[in-house]
Structure formats: C-alpha cells, structure tokens
C-alpha positions as a printed NumPy array, in Angstrom:
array([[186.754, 140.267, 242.582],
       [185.218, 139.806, 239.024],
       [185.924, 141.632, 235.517],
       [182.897, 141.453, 233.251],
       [183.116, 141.841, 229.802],
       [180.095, 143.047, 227.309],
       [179.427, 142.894, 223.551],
       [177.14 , 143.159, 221.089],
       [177.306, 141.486, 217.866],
       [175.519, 141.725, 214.743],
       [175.9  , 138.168, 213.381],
       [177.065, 134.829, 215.687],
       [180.905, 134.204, 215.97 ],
       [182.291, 131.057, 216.726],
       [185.318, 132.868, 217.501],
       [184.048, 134.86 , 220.113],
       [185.641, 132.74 , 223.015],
       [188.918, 132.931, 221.604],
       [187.795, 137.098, 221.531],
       [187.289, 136.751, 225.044],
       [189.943, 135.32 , 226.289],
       [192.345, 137.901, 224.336],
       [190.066, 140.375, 225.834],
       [190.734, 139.481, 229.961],
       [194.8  , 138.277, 229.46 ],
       [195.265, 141.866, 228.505],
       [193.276, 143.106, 231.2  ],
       [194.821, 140.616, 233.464],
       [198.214, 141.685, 232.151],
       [197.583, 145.386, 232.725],
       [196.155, 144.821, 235.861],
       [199.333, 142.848, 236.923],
       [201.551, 145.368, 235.972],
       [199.525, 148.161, 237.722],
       [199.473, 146.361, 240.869],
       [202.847, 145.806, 240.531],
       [202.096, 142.052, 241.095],
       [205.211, 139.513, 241.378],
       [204.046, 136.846, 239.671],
       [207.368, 134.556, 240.398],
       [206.594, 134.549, 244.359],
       [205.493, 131.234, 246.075],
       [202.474, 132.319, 246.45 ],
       [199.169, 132.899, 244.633],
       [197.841, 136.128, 243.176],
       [194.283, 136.001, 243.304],
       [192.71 , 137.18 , 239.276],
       [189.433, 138.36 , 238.63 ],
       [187.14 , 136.019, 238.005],
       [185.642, 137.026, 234.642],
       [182.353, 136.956, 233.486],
       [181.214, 136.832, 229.722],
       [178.108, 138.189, 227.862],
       [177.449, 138.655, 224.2  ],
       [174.309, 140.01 , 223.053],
       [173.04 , 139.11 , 219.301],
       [170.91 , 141.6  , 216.949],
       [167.801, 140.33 , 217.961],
       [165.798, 143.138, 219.323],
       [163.265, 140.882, 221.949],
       [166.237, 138.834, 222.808],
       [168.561, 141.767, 223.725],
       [165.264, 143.615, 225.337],
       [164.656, 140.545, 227.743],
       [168.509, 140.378, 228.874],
       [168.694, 144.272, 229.9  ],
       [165.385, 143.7  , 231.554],
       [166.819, 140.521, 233.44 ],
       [170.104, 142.335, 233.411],
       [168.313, 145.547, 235.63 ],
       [166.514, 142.431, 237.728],
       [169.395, 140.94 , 239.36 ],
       [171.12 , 144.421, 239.922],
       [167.973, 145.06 , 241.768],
       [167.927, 141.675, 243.587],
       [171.518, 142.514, 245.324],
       [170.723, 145.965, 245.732],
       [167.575, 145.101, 247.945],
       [169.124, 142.045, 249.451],
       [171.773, 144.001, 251.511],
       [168.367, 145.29 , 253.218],
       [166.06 , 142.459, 253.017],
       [165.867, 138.982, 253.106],
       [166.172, 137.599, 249.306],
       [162.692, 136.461, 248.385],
       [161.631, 139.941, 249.834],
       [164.437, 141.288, 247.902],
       [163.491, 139.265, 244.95 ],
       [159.824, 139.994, 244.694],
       [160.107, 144.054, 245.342],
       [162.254, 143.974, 242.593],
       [159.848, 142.014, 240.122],
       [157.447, 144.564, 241.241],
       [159.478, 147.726, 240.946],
       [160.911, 145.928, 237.379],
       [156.821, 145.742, 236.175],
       [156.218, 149.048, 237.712],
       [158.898, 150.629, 235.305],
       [157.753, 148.411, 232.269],
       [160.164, 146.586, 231.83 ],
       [158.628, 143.945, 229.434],
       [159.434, 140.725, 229.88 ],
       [157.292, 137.434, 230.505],
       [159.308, 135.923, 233.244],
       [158.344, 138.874, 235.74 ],
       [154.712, 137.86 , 235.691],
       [154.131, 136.385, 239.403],
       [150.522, 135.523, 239.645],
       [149.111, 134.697, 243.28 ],
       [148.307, 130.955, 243.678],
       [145.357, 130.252, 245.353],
       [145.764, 129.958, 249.228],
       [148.911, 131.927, 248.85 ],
       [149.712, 135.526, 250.324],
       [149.311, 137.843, 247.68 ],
       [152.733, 139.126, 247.878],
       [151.824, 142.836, 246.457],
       [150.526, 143.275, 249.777],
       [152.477, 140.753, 251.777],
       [155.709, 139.768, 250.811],
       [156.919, 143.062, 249.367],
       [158.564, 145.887, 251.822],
       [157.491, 148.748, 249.029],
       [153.609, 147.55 , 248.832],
       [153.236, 147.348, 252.617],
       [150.832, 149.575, 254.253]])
C-alpha cells in the first residue's frame, strides 16, 4: 500500500518537506476516517507508505524523469510476464523505440556478449 505524491515547482523550496508531510497527514486523516479506522485499538493500522517527487523548471531534467518515470512503469508491467532483466531490457528497447530521449537507455553490446536486441528481449525474438 503506497500514496505517491507529485509536484512541480518553478523555483527550489526548502520548505517543501514540511509541504509534504501536510500533504499525506491529511490524506492519512481522510483515509482514516473513510475506513472508519479505530485508531485507539491495541493493534496496528497499517498507513500507506508514501512516496515523494518534486520536479524543478528545468526542461532536460523534468524530460529525463518522465522518461525514467515511463521506464520503471514498464519494468513492472513486463516483469509480471518475464523474468526482470528480460523485463528490463524490452522495456529500454520499447522506451528507445518510442523516443524517449534520455542517455541512460543507451545499452551497447559488449564484445562477446549476446546482443540482446535479438537475444535477451521477448519483443525482438524471431
């Protein structure tokens, strides 16, 4: 169970944390009294774990983390079907295929190494 929080700022904010925080005890607080949640029982009452991301005005930077953003959703989205390096390189493949510019996708063969195009990739097999 996670709750992931987004924003985009134009400047840095050393406040942001604080933001944050604010942010997920609401949500936390709604949540609780959705649920209906006792929160004076003995026991615990597992929260969302919550996950943080601010992008800054900086047009390459906030390019790169969508791109690496659309990677990872691809790398669990093929993983439930492949084994994870499979998983990992068909999506570096399918994330160059669509363009999606960013210099951490390059995967050149090393010599003496399967070219994984052909071998390690599900989608480039013949």
């Amino acid at each position: 169970m996670s709750a992931n929080y987004y924003e985009h700022q134009s400047t840095y904010s050393p406040n942001m944390p604080l933001r944050n925080l604010l942010y997920y005890t609401e949500d936390v607080r709604r949540w609780i009294r959705k649920g209906e949640k006792n929160i004076y029982r003995r026991s615990t009452i597992p929260v969302p774990t919550p996950h943080f991301v601010v992008f800054y005005k900086s047009g390459v930077l906030l390019h790169a983390l969508i791109g690496y953003t659309f990677l990872i959703e691809l790398v669990r989205k093929y993983s439930q079907d492949m084994g994870l390096e499979e998983a990992i390189y068909t999506a570096i493949y399918e994330c160059i295929d669509s363009d999606i510019p960013a210099d951490f996708l390059s995967l050149p063969d090393t010599p003496g190494e399967p070219n994984h195009r052909e071998a390690g990739c599900r989608r480039y097999r013949n």
